[in-house]
Structure formats: C-alpha cells, structure tokens
C-alpha positions as CSV (number, residue, x, y, z in Angstrom):
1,X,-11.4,3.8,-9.9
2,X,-8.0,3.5,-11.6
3,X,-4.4,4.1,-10.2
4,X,-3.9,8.0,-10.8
5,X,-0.6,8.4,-9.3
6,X,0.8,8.0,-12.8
7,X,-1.1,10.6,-13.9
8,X,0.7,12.9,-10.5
9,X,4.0,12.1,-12.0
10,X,2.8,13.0,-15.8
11,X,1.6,16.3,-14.7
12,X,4.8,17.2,-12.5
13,X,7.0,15.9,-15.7
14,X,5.0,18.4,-18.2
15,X,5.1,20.9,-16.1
16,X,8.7,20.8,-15.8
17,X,9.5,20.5,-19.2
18,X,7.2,23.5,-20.5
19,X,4.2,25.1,-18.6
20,X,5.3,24.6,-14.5
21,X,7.7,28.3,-15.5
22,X,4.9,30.0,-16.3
23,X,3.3,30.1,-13.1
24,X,4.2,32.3,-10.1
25,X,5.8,31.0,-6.5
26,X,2.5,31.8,-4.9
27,X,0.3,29.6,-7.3
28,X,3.0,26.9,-7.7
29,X,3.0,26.8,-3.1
30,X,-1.3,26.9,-3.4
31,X,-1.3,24.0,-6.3
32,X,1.0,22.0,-4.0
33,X,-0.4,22.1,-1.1
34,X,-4.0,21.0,-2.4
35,X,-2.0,17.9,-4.1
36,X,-0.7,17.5,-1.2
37,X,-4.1,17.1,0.5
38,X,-5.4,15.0,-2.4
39,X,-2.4,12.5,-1.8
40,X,-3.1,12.2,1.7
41,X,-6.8,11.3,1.0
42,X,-7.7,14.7,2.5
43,X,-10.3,15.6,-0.5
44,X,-12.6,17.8,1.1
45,X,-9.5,20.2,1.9
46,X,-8.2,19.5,-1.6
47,X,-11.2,20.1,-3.2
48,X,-11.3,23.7,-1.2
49,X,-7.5,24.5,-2.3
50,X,-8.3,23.6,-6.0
51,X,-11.4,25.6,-6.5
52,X,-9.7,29.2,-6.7
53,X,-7.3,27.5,-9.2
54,X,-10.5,26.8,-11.7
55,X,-11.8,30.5,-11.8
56,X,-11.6,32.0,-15.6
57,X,-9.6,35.2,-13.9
58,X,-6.7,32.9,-12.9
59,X,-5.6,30.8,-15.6
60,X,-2.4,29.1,-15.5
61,X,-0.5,26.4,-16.4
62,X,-2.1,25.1,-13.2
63,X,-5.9,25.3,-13.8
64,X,-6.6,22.0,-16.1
65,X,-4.9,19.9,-13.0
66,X,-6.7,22.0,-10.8
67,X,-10.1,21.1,-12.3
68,X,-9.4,17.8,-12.8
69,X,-8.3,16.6,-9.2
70,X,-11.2,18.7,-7.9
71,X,-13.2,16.9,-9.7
72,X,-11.1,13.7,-8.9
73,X,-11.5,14.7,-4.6
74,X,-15.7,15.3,-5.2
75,X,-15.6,11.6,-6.9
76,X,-13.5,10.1,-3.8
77,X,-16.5,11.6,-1.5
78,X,-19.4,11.0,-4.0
79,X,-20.1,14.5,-4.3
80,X,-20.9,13.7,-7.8
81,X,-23.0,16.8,-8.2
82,X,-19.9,19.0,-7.8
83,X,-17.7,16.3,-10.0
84,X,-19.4,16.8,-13.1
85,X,-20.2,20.7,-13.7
86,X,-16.6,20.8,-12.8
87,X,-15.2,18.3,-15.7
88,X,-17.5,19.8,-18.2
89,X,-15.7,23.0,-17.6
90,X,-12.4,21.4,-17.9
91,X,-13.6,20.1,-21.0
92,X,-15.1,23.3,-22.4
93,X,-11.9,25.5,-21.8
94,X,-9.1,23.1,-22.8
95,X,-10.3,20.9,-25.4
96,X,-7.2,20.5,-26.6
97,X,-5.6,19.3,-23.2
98,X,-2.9,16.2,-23.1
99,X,-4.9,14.4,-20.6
100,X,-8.6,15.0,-22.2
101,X,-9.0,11.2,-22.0
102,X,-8.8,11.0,-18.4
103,X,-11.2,13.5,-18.4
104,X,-13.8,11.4,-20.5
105,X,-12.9,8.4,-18.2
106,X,-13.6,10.3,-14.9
107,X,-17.2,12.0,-16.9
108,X,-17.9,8.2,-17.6
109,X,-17.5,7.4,-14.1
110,X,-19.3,9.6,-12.2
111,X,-22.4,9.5,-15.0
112,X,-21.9,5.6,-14.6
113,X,-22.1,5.7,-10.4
114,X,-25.5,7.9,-10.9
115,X,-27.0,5.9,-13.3
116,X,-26.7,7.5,-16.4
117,X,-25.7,4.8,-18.4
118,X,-26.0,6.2,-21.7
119,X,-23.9,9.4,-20.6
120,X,-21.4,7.1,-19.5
121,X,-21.3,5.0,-22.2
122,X,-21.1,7.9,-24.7
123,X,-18.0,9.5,-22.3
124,X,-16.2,6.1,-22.4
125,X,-16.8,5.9,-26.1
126,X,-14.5,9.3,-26.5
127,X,-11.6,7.9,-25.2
128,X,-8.9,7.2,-27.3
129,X,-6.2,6.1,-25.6
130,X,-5.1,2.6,-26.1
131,X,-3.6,2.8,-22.2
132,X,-6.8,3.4,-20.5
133,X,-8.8,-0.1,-22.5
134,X,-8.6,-2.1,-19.6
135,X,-9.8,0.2,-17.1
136,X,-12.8,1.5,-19.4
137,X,-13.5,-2.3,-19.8
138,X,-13.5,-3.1,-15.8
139,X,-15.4,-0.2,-15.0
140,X,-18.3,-1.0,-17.4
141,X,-18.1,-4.5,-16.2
142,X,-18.4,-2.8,-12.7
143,X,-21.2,-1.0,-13.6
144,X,-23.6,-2.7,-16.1
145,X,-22.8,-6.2,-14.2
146,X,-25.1,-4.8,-11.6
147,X,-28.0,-4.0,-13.7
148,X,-30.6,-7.5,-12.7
149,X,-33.6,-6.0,-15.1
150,X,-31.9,-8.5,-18.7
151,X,-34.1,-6.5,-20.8
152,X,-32.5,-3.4,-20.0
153,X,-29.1,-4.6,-20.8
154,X,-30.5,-6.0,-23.6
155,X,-32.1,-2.7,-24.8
156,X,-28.4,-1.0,-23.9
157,X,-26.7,-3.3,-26.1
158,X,-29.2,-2.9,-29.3
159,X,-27.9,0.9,-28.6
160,X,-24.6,0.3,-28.7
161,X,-24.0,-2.5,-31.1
162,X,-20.6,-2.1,-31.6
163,X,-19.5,-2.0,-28.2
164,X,-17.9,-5.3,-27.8
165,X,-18.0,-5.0,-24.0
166,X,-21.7,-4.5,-23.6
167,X,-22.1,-7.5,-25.8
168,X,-19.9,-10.0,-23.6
169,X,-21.7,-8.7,-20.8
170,X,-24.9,-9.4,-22.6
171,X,-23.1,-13.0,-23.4
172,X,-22.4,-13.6,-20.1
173,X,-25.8,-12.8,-18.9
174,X,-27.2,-15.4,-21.2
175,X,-24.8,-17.7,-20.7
176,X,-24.9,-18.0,-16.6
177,X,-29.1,-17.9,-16.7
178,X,-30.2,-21.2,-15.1
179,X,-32.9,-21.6,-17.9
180,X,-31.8,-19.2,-20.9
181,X,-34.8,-18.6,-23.7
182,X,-34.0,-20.2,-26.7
183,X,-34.1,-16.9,-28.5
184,X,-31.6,-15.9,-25.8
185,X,-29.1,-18.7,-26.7
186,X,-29.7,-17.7,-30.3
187,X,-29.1,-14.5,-29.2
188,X,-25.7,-15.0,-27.3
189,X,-24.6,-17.3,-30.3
190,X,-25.2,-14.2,-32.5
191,X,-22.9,-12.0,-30.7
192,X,-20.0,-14.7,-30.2
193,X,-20.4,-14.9,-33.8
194,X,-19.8,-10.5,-34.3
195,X,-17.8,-10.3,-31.8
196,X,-15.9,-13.4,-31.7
197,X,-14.9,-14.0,-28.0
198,X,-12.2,-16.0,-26.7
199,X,-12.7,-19.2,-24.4
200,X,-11.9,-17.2,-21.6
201,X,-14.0,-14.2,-21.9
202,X,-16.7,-16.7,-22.1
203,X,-16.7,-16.8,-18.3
204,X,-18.1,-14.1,-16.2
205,X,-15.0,-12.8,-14.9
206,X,-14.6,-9.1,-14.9
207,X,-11.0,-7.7,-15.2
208,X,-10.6,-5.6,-11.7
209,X,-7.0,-5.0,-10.8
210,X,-7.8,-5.3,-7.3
211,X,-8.8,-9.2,-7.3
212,X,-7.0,-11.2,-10.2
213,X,-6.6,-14.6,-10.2
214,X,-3.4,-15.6,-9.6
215,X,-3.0,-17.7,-12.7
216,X,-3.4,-15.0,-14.5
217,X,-0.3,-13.4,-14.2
218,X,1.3,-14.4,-17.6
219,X,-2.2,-14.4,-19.7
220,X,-3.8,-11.5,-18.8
221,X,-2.2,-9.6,-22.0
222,X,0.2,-6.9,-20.5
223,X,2.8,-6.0,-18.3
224,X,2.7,-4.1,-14.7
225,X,5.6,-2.0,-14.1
226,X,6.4,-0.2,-10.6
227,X,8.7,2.6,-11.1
228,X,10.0,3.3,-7.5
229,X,12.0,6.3,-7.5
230,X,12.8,9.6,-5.9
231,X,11.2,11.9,-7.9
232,X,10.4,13.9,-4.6
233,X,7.4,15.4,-6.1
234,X,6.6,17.5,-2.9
235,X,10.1,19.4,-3.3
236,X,9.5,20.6,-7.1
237,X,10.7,23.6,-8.3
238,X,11.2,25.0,-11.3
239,X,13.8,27.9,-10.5
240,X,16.9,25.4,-11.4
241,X,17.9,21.9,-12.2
242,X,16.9,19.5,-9.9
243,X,19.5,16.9,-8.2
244,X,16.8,14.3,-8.8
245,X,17.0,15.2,-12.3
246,X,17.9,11.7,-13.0
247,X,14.6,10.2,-11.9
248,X,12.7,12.2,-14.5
249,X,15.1,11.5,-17.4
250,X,14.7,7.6,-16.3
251,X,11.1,7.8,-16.1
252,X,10.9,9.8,-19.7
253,X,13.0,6.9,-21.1
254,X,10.9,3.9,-19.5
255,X,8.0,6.1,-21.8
256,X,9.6,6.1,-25.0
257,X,10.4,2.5,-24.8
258,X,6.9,1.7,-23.5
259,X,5.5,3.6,-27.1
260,X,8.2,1.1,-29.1
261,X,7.2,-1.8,-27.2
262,X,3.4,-1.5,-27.9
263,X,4.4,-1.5,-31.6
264,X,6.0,-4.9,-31.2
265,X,2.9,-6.4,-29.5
266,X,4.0,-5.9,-25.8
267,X,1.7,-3.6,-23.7
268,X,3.8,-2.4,-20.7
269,X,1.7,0.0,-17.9
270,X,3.9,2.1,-15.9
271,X,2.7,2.8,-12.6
272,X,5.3,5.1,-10.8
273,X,5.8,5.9,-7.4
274,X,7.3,8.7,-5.7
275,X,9.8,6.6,-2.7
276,X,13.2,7.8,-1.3
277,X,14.4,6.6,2.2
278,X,11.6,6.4,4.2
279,X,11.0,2.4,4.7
280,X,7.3,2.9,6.4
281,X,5.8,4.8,3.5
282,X,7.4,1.8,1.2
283,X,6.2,-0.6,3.7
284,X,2.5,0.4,2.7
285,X,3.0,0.4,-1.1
286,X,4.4,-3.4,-1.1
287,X,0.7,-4.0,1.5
288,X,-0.9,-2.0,-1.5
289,X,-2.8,-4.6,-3.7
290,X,-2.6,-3.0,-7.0
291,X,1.4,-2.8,-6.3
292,X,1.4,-6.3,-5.9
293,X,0.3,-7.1,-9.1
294,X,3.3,-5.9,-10.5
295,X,5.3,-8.0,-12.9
296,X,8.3,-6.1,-12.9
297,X,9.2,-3.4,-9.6
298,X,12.0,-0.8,-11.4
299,X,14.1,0.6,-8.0
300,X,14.1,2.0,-5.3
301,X,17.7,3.1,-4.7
302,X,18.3,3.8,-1.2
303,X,18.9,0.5,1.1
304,X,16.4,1.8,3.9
305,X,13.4,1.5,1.3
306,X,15.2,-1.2,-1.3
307,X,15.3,-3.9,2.1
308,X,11.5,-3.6,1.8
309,X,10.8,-4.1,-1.7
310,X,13.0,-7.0,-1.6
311,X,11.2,-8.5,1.2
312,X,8.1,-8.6,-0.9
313,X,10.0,-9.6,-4.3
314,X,11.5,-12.6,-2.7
315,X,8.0,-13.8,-1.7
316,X,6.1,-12.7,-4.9
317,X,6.1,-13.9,-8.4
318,X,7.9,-10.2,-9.8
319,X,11.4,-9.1,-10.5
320,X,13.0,-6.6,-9.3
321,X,16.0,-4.0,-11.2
322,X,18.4,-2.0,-9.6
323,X,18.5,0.6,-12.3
324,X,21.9,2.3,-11.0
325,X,23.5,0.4,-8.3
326,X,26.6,-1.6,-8.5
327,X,26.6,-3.6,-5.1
328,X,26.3,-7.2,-5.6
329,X,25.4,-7.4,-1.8
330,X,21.7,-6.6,-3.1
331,X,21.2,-10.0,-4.9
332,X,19.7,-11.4,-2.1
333,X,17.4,-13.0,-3.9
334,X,17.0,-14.9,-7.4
335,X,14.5,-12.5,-8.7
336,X,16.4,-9.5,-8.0
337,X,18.7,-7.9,-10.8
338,X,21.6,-5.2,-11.3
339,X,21.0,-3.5,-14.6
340,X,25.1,-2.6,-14.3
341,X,28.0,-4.6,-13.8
342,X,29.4,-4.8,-9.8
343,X,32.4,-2.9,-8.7
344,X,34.1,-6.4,-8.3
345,X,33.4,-7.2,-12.0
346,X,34.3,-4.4,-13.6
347,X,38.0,-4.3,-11.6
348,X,38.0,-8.1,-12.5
349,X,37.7,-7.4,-16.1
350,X,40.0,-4.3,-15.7
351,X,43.0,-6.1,-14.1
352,X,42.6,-8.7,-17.0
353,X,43.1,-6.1,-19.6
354,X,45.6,-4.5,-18.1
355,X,47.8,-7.3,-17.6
356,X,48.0,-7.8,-21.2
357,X,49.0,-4.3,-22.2
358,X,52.4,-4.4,-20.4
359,X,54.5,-6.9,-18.8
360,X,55.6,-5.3,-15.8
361,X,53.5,-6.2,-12.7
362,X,53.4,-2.8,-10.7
363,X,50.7,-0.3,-10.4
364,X,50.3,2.9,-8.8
365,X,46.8,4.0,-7.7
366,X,44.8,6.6,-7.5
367,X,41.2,7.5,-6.1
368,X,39.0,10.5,-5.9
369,X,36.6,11.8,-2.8
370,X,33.3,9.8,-3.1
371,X,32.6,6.6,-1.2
372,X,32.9,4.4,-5.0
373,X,35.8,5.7,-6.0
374,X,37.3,4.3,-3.0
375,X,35.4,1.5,-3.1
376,X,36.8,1.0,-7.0
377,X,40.1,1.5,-6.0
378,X,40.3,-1.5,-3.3
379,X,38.8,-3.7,-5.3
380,X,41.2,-3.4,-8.7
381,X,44.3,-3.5,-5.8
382,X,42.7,-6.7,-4.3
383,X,41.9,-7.9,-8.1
384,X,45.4,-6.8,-9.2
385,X,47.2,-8.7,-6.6
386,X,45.1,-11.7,-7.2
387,X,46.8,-11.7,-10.7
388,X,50.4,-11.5,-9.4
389,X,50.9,-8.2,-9.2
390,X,52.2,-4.9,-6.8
391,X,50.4,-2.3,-5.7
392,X,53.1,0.2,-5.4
393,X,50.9,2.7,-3.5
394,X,47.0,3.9,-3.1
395,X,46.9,7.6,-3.1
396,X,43.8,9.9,-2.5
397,X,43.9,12.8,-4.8
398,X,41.9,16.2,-5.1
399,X,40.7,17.4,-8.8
400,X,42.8,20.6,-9.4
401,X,45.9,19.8,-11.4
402,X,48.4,21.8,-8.8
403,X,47.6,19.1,-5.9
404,X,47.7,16.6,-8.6
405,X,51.2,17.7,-9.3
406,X,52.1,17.6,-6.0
407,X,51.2,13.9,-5.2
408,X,52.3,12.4,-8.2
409,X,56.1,11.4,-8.3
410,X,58.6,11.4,-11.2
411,X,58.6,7.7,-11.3
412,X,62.4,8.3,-12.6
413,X,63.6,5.3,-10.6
414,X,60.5,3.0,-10.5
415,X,58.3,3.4,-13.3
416,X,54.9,1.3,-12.2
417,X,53.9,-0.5,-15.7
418,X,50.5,1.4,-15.7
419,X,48.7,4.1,-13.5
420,X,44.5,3.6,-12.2
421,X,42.4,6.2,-12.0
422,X,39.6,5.8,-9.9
423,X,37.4,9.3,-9.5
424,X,33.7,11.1,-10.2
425,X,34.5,14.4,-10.4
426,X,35.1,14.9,-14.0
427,X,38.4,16.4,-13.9
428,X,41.3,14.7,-12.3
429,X,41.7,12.0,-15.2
430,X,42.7,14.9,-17.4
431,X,44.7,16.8,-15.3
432,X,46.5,13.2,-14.5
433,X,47.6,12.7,-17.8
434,X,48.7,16.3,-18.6
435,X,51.5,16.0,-15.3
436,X,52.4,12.4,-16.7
437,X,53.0,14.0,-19.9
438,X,55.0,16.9,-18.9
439,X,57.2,14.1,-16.7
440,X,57.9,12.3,-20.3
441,X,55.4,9.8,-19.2
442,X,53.6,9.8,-22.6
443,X,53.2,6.4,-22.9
444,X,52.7,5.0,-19.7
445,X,49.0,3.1,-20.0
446,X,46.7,4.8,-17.9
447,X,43.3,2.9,-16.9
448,X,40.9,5.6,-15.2
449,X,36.8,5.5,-14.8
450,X,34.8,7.6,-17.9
451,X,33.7,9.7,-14.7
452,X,37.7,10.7,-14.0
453,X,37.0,13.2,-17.3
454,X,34.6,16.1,-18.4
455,X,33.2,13.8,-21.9
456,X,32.0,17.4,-23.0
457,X,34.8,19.5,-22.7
458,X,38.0,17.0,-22.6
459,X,38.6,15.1,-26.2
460,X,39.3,11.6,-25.2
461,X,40.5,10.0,-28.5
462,X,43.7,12.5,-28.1
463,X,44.5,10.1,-25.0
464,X,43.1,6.8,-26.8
465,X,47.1,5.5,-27.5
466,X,47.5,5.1,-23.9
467,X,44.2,5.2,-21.8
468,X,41.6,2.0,-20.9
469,X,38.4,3.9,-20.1
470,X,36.0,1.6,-17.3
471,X,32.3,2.8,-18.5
472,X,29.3,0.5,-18.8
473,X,27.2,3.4,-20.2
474,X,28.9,5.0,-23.0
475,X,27.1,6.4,-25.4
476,X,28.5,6.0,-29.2
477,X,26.7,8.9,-30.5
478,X,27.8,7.9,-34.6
479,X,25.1,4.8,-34.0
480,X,22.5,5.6,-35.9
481,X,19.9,3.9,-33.2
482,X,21.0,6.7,-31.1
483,X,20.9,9.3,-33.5
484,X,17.0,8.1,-33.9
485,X,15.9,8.3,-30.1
486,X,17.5,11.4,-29.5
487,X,15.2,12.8,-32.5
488,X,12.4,11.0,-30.9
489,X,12.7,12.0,-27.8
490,X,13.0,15.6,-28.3
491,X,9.8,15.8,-30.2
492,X,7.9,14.2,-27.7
493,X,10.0,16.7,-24.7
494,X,11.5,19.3,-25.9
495,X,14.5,18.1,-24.2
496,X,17.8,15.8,-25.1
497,X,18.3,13.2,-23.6
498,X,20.7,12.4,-21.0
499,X,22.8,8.6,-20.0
500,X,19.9,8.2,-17.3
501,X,17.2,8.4,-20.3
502,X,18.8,6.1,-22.3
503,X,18.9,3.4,-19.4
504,X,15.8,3.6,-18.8
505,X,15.1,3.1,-22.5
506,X,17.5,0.1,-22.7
507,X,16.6,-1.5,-19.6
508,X,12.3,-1.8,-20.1
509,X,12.5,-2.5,-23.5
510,X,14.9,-5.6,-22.9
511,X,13.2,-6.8,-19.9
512,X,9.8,-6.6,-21.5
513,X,11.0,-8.4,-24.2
514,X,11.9,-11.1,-22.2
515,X,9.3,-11.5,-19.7
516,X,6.9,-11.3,-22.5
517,X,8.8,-14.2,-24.1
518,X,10.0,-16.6,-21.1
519,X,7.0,-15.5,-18.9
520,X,7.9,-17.2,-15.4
521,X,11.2,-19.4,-17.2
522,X,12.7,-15.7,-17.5
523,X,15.5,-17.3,-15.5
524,X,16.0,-19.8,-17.8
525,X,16.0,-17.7,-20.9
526,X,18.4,-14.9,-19.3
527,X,20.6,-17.8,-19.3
528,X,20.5,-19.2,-22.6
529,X,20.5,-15.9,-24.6
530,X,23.1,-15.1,-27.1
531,X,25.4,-11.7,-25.8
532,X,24.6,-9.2,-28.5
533,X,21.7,-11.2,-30.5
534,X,19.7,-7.5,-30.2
535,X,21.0,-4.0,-30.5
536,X,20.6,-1.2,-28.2
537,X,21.3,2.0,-27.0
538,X,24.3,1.3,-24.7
539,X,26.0,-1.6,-23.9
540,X,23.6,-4.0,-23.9
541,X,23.0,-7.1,-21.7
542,X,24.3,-10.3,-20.7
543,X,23.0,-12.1,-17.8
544,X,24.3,-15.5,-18.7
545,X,26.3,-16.3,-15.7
546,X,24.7,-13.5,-13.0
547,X,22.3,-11.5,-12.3
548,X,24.1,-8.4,-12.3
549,X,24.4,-7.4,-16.1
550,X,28.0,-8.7,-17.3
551,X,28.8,-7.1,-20.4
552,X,32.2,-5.7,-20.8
553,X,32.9,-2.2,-19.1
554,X,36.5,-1.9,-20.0
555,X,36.9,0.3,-23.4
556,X,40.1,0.8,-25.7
557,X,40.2,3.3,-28.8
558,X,39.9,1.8,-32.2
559,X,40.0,3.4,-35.5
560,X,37.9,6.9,-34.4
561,X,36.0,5.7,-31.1
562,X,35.7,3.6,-27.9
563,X,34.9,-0.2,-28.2
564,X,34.5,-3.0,-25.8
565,X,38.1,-4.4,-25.0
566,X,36.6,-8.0,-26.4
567,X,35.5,-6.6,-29.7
C-alpha cells in the first residue's frame, strides 16, 4: 500500500479551511482519537472509534474520513470483508467527495488482495488522478505479477486492451519465458508495437517504492519531496488561529507550485510529515525506507529534530532546505541549504549600504525582545566596526512609544550619522521615527528590520526619504505574478495567502526546476546560474557563492515602492 500520511495532512488542511467548523468538540475529540489509533498502527481500536462516525444519523464533516480510514484499519488487518461494504458506502453517499480517487485505489486493492481481478481492474480504471499513476501501476504489477497460469493473463489482457500496464506485464511474461511460442513472440512484438515501451520497461522490474534501484534516482520520472514540519496535527482545533498557522500556509504553497510544476513537465510528490522537537520520532522517519527515497527533505525547524535529518542528508544522495532559518551554523553539510539569507549576511550587506548614505561613521543601536533581534543587532555592530565605524551605544527597547521616548536621547550634541533598528514586534520602528521626528530628526537615515513595523496599518513610503528596510520576503503586491497566485490560490482555498505561502511557492518550484535540470550536478548548476534569469514571487534566489540564499535583503524607496538597494 501507498504512503497515506499525505492524505492525514489533506484531510486536517480541508477541514480547517471549510468543513472541520461544522462539527461539534465531542465528534472533533472521537474523530481524533480514532486517528490517533490508526497512526499508531492500532487498527482494530481505530476501526472501533470510526464505525459510530459512518452511521447515516451522524453525518458530519467527519464521516467520509471516518469511512475511509475504517476501511483503511480493516485493510491493514486483512479484514477485507469489512473493508469493502464499508468503501462502497463511502462511495454511495459522497460521490462527489475530494478524495473519491483514493477511494477507487483502496476498492482496487482490497478486490485485488482477494482475487477479483476484474473488480480491481475496473476500480483502478476510475481513478483519475494523475498523482496516484505510479502507485496504481506498482500495485497491479504487485498483483497480476503473481498470477503463474500465462493464459489467464493472457485472457485479462484481451479484456482490457487498452490497459498499457497489463500489456507490459503480458510483455514481460513473454519476454522472460525460457522457450516463448512463436505466436507468443509475435504476440509480445504486437504489443511493443500498441503500446510502444521504452528500453527500460522492457525489463521485468516493477516500480515499488520500497526497493528501487539506486541508479534510479534521477530517471525514474519524478521528484520525492519530504515536508517535515510542525503541523501538530494531534493539537487541531478549530476555535481560533493556530500558532502553527505557518506550516499550513507553507504546505498550501508547496501545492500550488506542485500543480504549476506538472504543467512544465516536472512531477513533484509531496509526502508530508508531521515532526517538531522530538528527535526519536524523527530518528524513525530517516530509518523509514520510503523517507529515504526522498530527493528533496523540506525542514524540520527545531535543532533537536533538524541534527537528525542532517545526519541522514549528509550520508544520502538528497538535499535538504531550511525553509525559515537564518543560522549559517546549519550548513554542516554540502547538501544542506538556507532558503534566506544569514543574519551575518544580511548586517553585511546592511553596513555596506549604510556607509554610503552618510559620511559620518557613528551609529546608535537599537534592538527589540526576541533572541534575533539581539542576535541582528551584534552582528551589524560587529559588521559596522569592521567598516570603520562607532557604535555609539546598543540599547534594548520596549514597543510602546512612551518608553521609546524615554530611551532615546536628543542627539543635540552628538548626532550619530544614522539610527538601526533591530525588532519583531511590529511597532517600535514606527514609534522610533515619530520621537526622531518630533526631536527635528527628520532626516536622520534610519535602517530598521520590515518586522520593526505593522506593513498593514503603518504606510511605509511616508518614511521612504529616510528609512533602509532589511526584508528578504517582501512582497511587491503591484507584480502582476502576485496578483495571479493570490487569485489562484483563493480559488483553490478559500483563503489569501500569507509570506509563509508564498515561500513555499517560491522555494519548490525553483528547486524542482533545478534538480530536474542539473540532477545530481545541482551543485554545479546553483553555481553557474544567472541572479534573476527567472521571476518569482519574492526575492528570488542566488546561490552562486553559498548555500544560504544571497539575494539582496536591504530595500530603499524608489519612485512608488521598495526595491533591492542594487537595483
């Protein structure tokens, strides 16, 4: 059987966005708890849980699931008898359900495991999702590869004769007798002739994800995508915005870009795990063999959990992203990647502009409560100095503009030749600039992180004559491109997107791109890429001399919005 943990995080996503509301506290506890059992391999309990959930007196937004992985826990035991009536109930109430094509996969299955071939043909034959063509493929390789009687796969084929993968099987057959009938060779060169197989299907060599060769890696027609992130799927709730709200948006961008890659020839599956913290349970998902035929491992974020998965990247053929972080101390190895700039680069690249807005060589700094925003702030002094300059003082400020008042001076003696602001909560950087500019410091340059202001409520461009903004995500919402996705993606969601969808956007569709193209020389062709030879969503990326992503994060205002500094 397939991977279904993709399938957890679909239905957790969907629920969020529309149905999950609907449901009461009590069914939402019951529905959890019996995927909780599922997830732990528990199926018998599972399947116990998730029957109430399937009666016609309790609909909810909860019951498809609820068929489904009942039907999914009687599979894991075999209890096929109680697998089927189940799915053809699923079937017969929601028709019209998002994930009917899992539906015909499992019915294919479990008619396939009790020898009903032509059920499970027919079932397969449903499906009509291009995602699922591989697995159909290895499963009826699975399955009609153990039939021994030639006649009767013969006899299947003259059935279904436009089912390419009975014929190759068929093919095969011929092909690996010791002593094949001349009619049989005839036979064989009748279907290569329909069908048109390549050299390589020629061999008997069924696709199962569990036991690849390992040359196949880069020929095998798609890319495998592990999304490790904390979408903390036991803790959902729908009675508010989730803190992890970020994983979800992420994940819903990784899918658009997914739909625009397929058109470009590209097939990308996403198989997405649910990891925080907790370094044993990642420990068994890098020991887990589909997860190490990954291509590409997106995450995770936390260091207890990120240590492991760069264990098994350095010793694998896969890269690995840091979707978020900014630590350069986590390129430990040459396959691992920062989709961001590092603190260090961005200060670099800060103190360089600055110096060229003002002669002076004095700075005042200032830095907000969160472990980066100090972090930022020792980094531009250290950078600063480096450049010849004086760091007049490094002050810790709060975000309310009366203890702002209170910490910054007149400057009516020494006037530092430009302030930094280094802070995440959204509303020092424009209480900062209001006190300069009731001191008659209008035109002292400020340089301050986008996160120092609220982008919704405070209007940047009135500051743009004097502020350098340090943001390696901003969005430039008069590109068209965005315009498009955020149309896109609110037809396929319901909701807009936020920065952490557009990342995830940016970052697969790039990376796919160039794994497809440079294959294992990705290193190689990171290198020799042209900066800006493709247009996206943000800033785009430039991994020339690193592997942390060094495109400029230092903005000025020009004309009516925010551009790179170099542009």
């Amino acid at each position: 059987m397939r991977v279904i943990l993709f399938l957890i995080l679909t239905v957790h996503i969907g629920l969020y966005q529309a149905a999950y509301g609907q449901g009461n506290a009590q069914t939402e506890s019951r529905y959890r708890s019996a995927l909780a059992d599922y997830k732990q391999g528990k199926y018998a309990a599972a399947m116990e849980k998730f029957y109430p959930m399937t009666s016609v007196n309790a609909k909810t937004a909860y019951s498809p699931y609820a068929h489904y992985y009942y039907a999914l826990s009687a599979y894991q035991l075999k209890r096929y008898k109680d697998a089927r009536p189940m799915l053809l109930q699923l079937q017969s109430r929601y028709p019209g359900w998002n994930k009917i094509n899992d539906v015909y996969y499992l019915l294919g299955s479990v008619s396939l495991a009790t020898g009903q071939m032509n059920d499970g043909l027919d079932q397969l034959a449903r499906i009509r999702e291009s995602s699922l063509n591989k697995d159909v493929q290895a499963l009826k390789q699975y399955h009609l590869g153990a039939i021994k009687d030639f006649l009767k796969l013969k006899e299947l084929q003259k059935q279904y004769p436009s089912d390419r993968d009975i014929a190759l099987i068929v093919y095969q057959s011929i092909q690996s007798a010791r002593t094949p009938a001349q009619g049989d060779l005839a036979y064989a060169e009748q279907l290569d002739k329909q069908f048109k197989f390549r050299k390589s299907e020629k061999v008997e060599d069924a696709p199962k994800r569990s036991a690849p060769k390992s040359d196949t890696q880069w020929t095998k027609g798609y890319l495998d995508v592990a999304v490790l992130l904390p979408f903390r799927l036991d803790e959902f709730s729908t009675s508010k915005r989730r803190s992890n709200q970020f994983a979800y948006d992420y994940y819903l961008g990784l899918t658009v870009a997914k739909e625009q890659l397929q058109t470009e020839g590209i097939t990308v599956n996403l198989w997405a795990y649910d990891v925080s913290n907790d370094a044993k349970s990642m420990q068994a998902i890098a020991d887990n063999k589909n997860f190490q035929l990954s291509d590409m491992i997106i995450g995770p974020l936390y260091a207890g959990t990120f240590e492991v998965a760069a264990d098994f990247v350095s010793g694998s053929n896969a890269i690995m992203l840091n979707p978020l972080s900014t630590d350069a101390g986590l390129l430990k190895s040459e396959n691992i990647y920062l989709a961001h700039p590092s603190i260090a680069y961005q200060t670099q690249i800060a103190a360089q502009w600055m110096r060229t807005l003002s002669p002076g060589l004095s700075t005042v700094i200032y830095y907000g409560n969160t472990p980066k925003d100090s972090a930022m702030a020792v980094s531009y002094a250290a950078e600063w100095k480096a450049k010849g300059g004086k760091v007049t003082s490094m002050t810790r400020i709060p975000h309310d503009r009366e203890s702002i008042e209170s910490k910054v001076p007149s400057f009516e003696t020494t006037k530092p030749a430009h302030i930094a602001l280094f802070s995440s909560d959204g509303e020092s950087g424009q209480h900062l600039i209001e006190v300069l500019n009731s001191r008659k410091l209008n035109s002292l340059p400020v340089l301050a992180t986008s996160t120092s202001f609220n982008s919704q409520q405070s209007r940047l461009s009135r500051y743009g004559a004097r502020l350098s903004l340090i943001d390696a995500d901003y969005v430039d919402r008069e590109k068209e491109t965005i315009r498009q996705f955020q149309k896109s993606y609110y037809n396929k969601t319901s909701t807009f997107p936020s920065v952490y969808s557009y990342q995830g956007y940016d970052q697969l569709l790039f990376f796919a791109r160039m794994l497809s193209k440079y294959k294992d020389k990705l290193p190689s062709g990171l290198q020799s890429r042209k900066f800006g030879s493709e247009e996206f969503l943000l800033s785009g990326f430039d991994y020339t001399n690193s592997n942390e992503n060094q495109i400029t994060p230092v903005l000025k205002y020009s004309g009516s919005k925010w551009v790179p500094v170099d542009r």
